[in-house]
C-alpha positions in Angstrom: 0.0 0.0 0.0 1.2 3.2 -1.0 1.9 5.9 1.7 -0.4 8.8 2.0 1.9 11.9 2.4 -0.4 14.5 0.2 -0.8 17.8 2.3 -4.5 19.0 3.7 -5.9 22.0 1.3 -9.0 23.7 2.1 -12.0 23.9 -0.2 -13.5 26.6 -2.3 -16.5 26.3 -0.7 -15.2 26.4 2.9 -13.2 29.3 2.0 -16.1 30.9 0.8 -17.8 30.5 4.1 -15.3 32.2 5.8 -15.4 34.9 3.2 -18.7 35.3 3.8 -18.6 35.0 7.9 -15.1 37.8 7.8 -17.5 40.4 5.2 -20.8 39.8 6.9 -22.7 43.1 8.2 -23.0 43.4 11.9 -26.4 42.8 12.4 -28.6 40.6 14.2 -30.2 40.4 18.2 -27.6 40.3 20.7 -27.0 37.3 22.5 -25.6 36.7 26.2 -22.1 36.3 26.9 -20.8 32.8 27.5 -18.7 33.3 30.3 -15.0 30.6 30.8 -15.7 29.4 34.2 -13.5 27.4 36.2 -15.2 24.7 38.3 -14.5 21.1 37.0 -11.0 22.2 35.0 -8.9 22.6 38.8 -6.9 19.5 37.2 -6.6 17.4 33.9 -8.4 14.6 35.4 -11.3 16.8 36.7 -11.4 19.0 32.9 -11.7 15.3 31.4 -14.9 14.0 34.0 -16.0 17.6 32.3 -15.5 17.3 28.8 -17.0 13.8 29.1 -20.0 14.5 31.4 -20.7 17.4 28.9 -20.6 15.6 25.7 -23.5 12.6 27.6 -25.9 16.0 28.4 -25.2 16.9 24.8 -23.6 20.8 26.2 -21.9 21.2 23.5 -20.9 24.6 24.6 -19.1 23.4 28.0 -17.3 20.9 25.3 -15.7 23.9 23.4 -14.6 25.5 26.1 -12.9 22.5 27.3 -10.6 23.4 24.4 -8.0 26.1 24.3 -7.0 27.9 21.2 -5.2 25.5 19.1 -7.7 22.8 19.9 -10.5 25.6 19.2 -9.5 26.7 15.7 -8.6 22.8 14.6 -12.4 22.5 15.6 -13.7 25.5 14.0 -11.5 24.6 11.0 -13.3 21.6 10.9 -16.6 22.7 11.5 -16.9 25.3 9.1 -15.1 22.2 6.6 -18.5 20.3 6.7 -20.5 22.9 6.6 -19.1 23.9 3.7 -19.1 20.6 2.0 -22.7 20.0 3.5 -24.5 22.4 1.3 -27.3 22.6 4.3 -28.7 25.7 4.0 -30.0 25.3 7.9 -26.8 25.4 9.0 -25.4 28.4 6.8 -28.4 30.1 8.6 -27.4 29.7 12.1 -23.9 30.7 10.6 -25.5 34.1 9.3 -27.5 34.7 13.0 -24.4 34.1 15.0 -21.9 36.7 12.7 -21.8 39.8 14.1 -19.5 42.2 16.0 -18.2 40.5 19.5 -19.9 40.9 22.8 -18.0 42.8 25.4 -18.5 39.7 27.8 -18.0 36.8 25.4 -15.6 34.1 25.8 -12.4 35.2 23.7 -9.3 33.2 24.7 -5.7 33.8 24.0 -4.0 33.1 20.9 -0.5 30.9 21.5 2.2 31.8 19.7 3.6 28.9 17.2 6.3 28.3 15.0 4.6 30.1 11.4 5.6 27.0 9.2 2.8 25.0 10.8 -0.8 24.2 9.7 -1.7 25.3 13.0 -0.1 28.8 12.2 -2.6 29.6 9.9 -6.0 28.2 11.8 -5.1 30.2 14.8 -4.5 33.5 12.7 -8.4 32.3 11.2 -9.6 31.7 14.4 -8.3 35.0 15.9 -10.6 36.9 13.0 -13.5 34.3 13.7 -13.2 35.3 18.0 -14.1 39.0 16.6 -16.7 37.8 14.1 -19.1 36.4 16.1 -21.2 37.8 18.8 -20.7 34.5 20.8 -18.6 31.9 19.3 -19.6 29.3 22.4 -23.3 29.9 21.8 -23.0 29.6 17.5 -21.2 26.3 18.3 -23.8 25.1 20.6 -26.2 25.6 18.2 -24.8 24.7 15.1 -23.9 21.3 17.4 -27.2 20.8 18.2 -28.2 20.9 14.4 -25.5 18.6 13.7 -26.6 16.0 16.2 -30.3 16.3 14.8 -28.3 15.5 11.8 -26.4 12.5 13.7 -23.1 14.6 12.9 -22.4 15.1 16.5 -19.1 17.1 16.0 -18.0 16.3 19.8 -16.5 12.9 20.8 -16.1 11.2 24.3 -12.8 10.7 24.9 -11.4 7.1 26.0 -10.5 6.2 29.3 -7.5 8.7 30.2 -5.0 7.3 32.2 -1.6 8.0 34.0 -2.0 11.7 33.3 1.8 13.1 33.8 1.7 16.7 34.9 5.2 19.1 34.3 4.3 22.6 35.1 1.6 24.2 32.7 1.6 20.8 30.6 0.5 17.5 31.0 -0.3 14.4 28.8 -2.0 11.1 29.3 -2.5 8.1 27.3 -6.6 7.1 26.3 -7.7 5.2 23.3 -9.5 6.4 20.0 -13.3 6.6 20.7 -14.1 3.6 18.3 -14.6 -0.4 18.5 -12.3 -2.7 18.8 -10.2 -2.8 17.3 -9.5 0.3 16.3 -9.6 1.7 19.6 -6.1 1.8 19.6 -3.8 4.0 21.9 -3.6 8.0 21.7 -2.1 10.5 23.7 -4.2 13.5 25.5 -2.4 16.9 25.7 -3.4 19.0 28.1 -2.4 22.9 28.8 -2.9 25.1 32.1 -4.3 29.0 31.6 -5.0 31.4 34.2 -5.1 28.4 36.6 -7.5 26.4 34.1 -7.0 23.4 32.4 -7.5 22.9 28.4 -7.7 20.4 26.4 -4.7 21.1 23.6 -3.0 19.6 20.6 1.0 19.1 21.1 3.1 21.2 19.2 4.7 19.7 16.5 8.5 18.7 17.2 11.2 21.0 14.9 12.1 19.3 11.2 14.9 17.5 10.8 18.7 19.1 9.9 19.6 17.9 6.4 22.0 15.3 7.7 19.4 13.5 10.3 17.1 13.5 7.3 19.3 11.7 5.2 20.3 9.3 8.3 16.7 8.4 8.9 15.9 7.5 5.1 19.1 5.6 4.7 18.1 3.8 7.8 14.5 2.8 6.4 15.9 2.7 3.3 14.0 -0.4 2.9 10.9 1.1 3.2 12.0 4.2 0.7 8.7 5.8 -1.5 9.1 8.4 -4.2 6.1 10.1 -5.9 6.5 12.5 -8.9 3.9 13.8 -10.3 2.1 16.6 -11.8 -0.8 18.8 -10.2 -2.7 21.4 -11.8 -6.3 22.6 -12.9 -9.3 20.6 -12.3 -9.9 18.5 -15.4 -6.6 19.4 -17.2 -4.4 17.5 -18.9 -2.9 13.9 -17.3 0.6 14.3 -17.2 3.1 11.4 -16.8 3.8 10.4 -12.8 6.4 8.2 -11.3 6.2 6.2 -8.5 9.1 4.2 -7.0 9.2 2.0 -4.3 11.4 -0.5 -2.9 9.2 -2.9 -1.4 7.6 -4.7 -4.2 4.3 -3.4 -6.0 0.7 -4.8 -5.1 -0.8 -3.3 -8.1 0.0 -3.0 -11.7 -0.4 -0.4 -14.4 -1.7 -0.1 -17.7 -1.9 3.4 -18.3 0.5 5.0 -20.8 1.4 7.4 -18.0 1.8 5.7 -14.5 5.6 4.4 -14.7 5.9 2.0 -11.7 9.6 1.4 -10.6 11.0 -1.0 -8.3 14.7 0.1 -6.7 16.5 -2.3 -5.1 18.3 -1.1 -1.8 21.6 0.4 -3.2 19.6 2.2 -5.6 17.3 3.7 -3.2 20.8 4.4 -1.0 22.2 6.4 -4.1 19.3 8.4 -4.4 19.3 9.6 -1.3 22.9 10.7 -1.2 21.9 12.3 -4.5 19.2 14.5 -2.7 21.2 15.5 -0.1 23.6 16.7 -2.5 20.7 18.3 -5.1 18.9 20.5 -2.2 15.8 18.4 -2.2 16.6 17.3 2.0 17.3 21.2 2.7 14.4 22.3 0.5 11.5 19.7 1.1 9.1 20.2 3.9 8.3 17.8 6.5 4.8 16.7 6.5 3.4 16.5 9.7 6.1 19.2 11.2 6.0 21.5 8.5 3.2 23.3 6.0 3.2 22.8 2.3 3.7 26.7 1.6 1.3 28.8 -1.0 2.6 27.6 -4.5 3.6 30.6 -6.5 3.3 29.5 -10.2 4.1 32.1 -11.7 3.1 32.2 -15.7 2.8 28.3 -15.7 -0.4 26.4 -15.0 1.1 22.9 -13.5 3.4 22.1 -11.1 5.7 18.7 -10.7 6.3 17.6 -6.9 8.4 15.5 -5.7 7.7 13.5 -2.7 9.9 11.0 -0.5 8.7 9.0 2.4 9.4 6.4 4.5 7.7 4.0 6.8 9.5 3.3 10.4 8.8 -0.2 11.4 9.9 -0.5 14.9 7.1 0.3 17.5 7.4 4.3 18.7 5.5 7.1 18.0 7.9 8.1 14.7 6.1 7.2 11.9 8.9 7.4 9.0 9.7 11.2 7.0 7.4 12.5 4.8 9.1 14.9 2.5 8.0 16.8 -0.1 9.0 19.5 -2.5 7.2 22.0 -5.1 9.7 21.8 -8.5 7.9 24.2 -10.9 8.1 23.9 -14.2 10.4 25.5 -17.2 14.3 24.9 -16.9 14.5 25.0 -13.4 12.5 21.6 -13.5 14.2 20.7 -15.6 17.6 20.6 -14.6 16.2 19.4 -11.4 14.8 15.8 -13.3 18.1 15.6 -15.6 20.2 15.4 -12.6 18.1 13.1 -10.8 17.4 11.0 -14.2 21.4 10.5 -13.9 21.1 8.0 -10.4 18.9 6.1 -12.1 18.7 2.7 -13.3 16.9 1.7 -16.8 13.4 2.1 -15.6 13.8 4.5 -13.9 15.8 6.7 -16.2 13.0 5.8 -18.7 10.6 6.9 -16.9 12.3 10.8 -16.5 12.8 10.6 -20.3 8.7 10.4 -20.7 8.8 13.9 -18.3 11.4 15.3 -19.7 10.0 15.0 -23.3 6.6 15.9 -22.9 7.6 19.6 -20.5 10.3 20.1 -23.9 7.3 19.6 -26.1 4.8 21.7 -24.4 7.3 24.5 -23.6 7.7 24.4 -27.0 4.5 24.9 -28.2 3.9 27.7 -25.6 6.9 29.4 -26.4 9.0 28.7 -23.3 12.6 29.1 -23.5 
């Protein structure tokens, strides 16, 4: 099975919806303030008796405020996601009673600071505008949650059994289990942060990405696990461009189309290529999925785009998954250059596969005019 390593992009229609929320007049009946509160968040065991006691009574309001900011705007992130994808007009409604210019009382909490190559970077700075853009963010989500469980979309979860919460200074973290039969209830851990004396329920930081040279140490050590994907994105219903995929474990699937080129590297191969990329920029260039966020492409006068992706799979049981690496390449020369020289540490198939790329960007450049 191939690794999924493709970064999350939001959709025109939830973007929309939070055009629509940011531009909406202030209008509308004010509503009460929600208020933070602090009984039953004293400790993380007490916030999770809480969180859980709230989601049985269906309060879906005390559930959000369980959250702090990161966990908040993840939520809202998602929320607005299905909305969006929903199409329900009954839900775009509460949406539209709820916008309006921020009670002087209402629950506004504080926005962490994190590092700005993070997904979670750009949901707190939406979340930030959203905390301003409703009356009462609490109360929209308590409604909108009670639509969705009408809808049996309940948006809030029970969590598992929490146990042997560890507690160092403002932080703490305990181990519960997905909230889903066996046996896919499997382990998870439960980050917790302290405001003000209250506890939140958060979601970890991500740890720092690699150096170049621990990159390149971890995929030579699962080297045998190595995956490569390059391939081509661009407009919705465009034109299928060729993709590679290599892989050193053996392939569960074959291909018949003209354009999927399916390459098996053995070991010393796969070792090659890495040393290559370490050498090329791709390991000081890529981002780290999961660390890192898959910046805004800039592409310039060309329509498509060719990515490269590398991954890995760690096998030994810990909470490191393998590297997940990927990299925009463009198009024009610069792409170029970049698939000649990697077209040069490969074998047969794999340099035959490059030629098919390389041929059809020289053919449409051509057409186009590119130099």
């Amino acid at each position: 099975m191939e690794p999924n390593i493709a970064p999350r992009f939001c959709s025109l229609s939830v973007a929309a919806l939070f055009t629509f929320v940011l531009l909406s007049p202030r209008i509308g009946v004010a509503e009460p303030g929600a208020g933070t509160g602090t009984k039953g968040r004293e400790t993380p065991q007490a916030l999770v008796e809480t969180y859980n006691d709230a989601v049985a009574r269906k309060d879906w309001k005390t559930c959000f405020l369980c959250y702090d900011a990161k966990w908040r705007a993840d939520f809202m992130g998602g929320l607005f996601y299905g909305i969006g994808m929903s199409g329900d007009e009954s839900l775009k409604a509460i949406v539209k009673k709820h916008a309006g210019e921020k009670l002087a009382d209402a629950d506004e909490i504080a926005i962490p600071a994190v590092r700005s190559d993070t997904r979670m970077f750009k949901e707190l700075r939406m979340f930030e505008k959203l905390q301003k853009q409703f009356r009462d963010l609490p109360a929209f989500v308590d409604e909108i949650s009670a639509r969705l469980d009408a809808m049996e979309q309940a948006p809030f979860q029970k969590l598992g059994d929490v146990k042997d919460i560890r507690v160092e200074g403002d932080a703490a973290v305990g181990h519960g289990k997905q909230n889903l039969p066996p046996p896919l209830d499997l382990p998870v851990l439960i980050h917790f942060c302290r405001i003000d004396g209250r506890w939140y329920l958060t979601i970890a930081d991500p740890p720092p990405p690699l150096s170049v040279a621990a990159r390149s140490a971890q995929l030579q050590a699962e080297v045998e696990t190595v995956w490569v994907l390059l391939c081509c994105s661009g407009p919705a219903g465009g034109k299928e461009h060729h993709e590679v995929r290599m892989s050193v474990q053996p392939f569960v699937y074959e291909s018949n189309k003209p354009t999927l080129h399916l390459v098996r590297l053995s070991e010393v191969q796969a070792k090659k290529l890495i040393k290559y990329l370490e050498t090329d920029g791709f390991l000081e260039k890529a981002v780290e999925l999961g660390k890192q966020e898959v910046p805004d492409r800039d592409r310039g006068p060309h329509t498509y785009c060719y990515t490269l992706q590398v991954s890995t799979t760690n096998l030994q049981p810990t909470e490191d998954l393998g590297l997940k690496l990927h990299e925009d390449l463009g198009w024009g020369p610069g792409l170029v250059k970049r698939l000649e020289g990697l077209r040069g540490v490969l074998d047969e198939d794999g340099a035959r596969a490059l030629d098919a790329i390389l041929a059809e960007i020289t053919d449409e450049d051509t057409k186009n005019g590119v130099r």
